[in-house]
N, C-alpha and C positions, 0 to 999 in steps of 0.2 A: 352386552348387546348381541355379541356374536354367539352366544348360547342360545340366551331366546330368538334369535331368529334361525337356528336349526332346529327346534323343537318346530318351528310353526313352517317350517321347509318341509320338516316329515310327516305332520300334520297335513299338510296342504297335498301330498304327495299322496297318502293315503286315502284323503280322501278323492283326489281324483278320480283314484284307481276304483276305489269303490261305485262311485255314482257315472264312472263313465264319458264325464264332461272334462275335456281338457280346458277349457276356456272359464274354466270356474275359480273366481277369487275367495281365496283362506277365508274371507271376514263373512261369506255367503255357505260356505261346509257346514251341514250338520252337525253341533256340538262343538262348533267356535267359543261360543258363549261361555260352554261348560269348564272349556280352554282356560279361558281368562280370571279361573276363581283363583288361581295359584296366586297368594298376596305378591304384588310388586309388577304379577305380568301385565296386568291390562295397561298401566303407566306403560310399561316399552312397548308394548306391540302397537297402544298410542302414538309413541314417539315414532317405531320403525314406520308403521303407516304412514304418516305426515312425510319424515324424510325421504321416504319412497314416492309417495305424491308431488312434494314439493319440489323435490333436488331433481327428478327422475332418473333416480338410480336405482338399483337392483343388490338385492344380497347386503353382508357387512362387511366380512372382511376379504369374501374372495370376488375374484372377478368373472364375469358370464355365467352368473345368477337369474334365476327369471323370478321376473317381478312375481310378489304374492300378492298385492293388492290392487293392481292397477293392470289394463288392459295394454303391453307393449308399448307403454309409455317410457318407458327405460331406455337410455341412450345405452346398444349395442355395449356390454363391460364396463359399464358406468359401475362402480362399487360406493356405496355411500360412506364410508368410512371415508375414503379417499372424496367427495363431496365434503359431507361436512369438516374436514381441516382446510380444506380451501377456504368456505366460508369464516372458521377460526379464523384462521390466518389474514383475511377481508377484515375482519373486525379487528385483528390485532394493529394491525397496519392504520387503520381509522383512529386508533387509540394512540400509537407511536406517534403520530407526524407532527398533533397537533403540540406534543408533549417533548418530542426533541425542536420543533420550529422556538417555544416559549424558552428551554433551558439555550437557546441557541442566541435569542435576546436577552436575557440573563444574560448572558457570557457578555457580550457586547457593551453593552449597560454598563457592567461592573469594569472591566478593561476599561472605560471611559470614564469612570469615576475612579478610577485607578490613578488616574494623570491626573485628577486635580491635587490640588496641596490646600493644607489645614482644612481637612475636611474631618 
């Protein structure tokens, strides 16, 4: 992810420079499109797009990145890499609690069927 998003960093860079528009988003440069034939890229610049939209972060894996597809939406060194493991990590925790609270009754249960006899 951290590759293709500096191809589309140098991309976006260059074309700035060219047409002159600082305020111009990579997905609107001339020859974006032409961009995204490399099999595999249009899926991540998909995914980078969305996580940049969605999280409002900026860059992958460095920090005080400017955003490429969004207008200053990006919280000041927000890095999305650092976003989405938090999210992981949101999900993982959703998935733990429900899963040690169950093995946690298990235990109690069994300890309590533990003290009867001729079972």
């Amino acid at each position: 992810l951290e590759s293709e998003w500096r191809v589309l960093d140098q991309f976006h860079r260059t074309c700035v420079e060219s047409v002159g528009n600082q305020s111009l988003h990579v997905q609107n440069c001339p020859g974006f499109v032409g961009l995204l034939t490399v099999p595999g890229r249009a899926e991540t610049v998909a995914y980078l797009q969305s996580a940049e939209e969605s999280l409002r972060c900026a860059g992958f894996c460095h920090f005080w990145a400017s955003p490429l597809f969004t207008s200053g939406q990006a919280l000041a060194g927000k890095r999305c890499a650092s976003e989405l493991g938090a999210e992981v990590g949101h999900a993982g925790a959703l998935a733990a609690l429900p899963t040690a609270f169950s093995g946690l009754v298990l235990l109690v249960v069994g300890a309590g069927l533990a003290g009867y006899e001729n079972l």
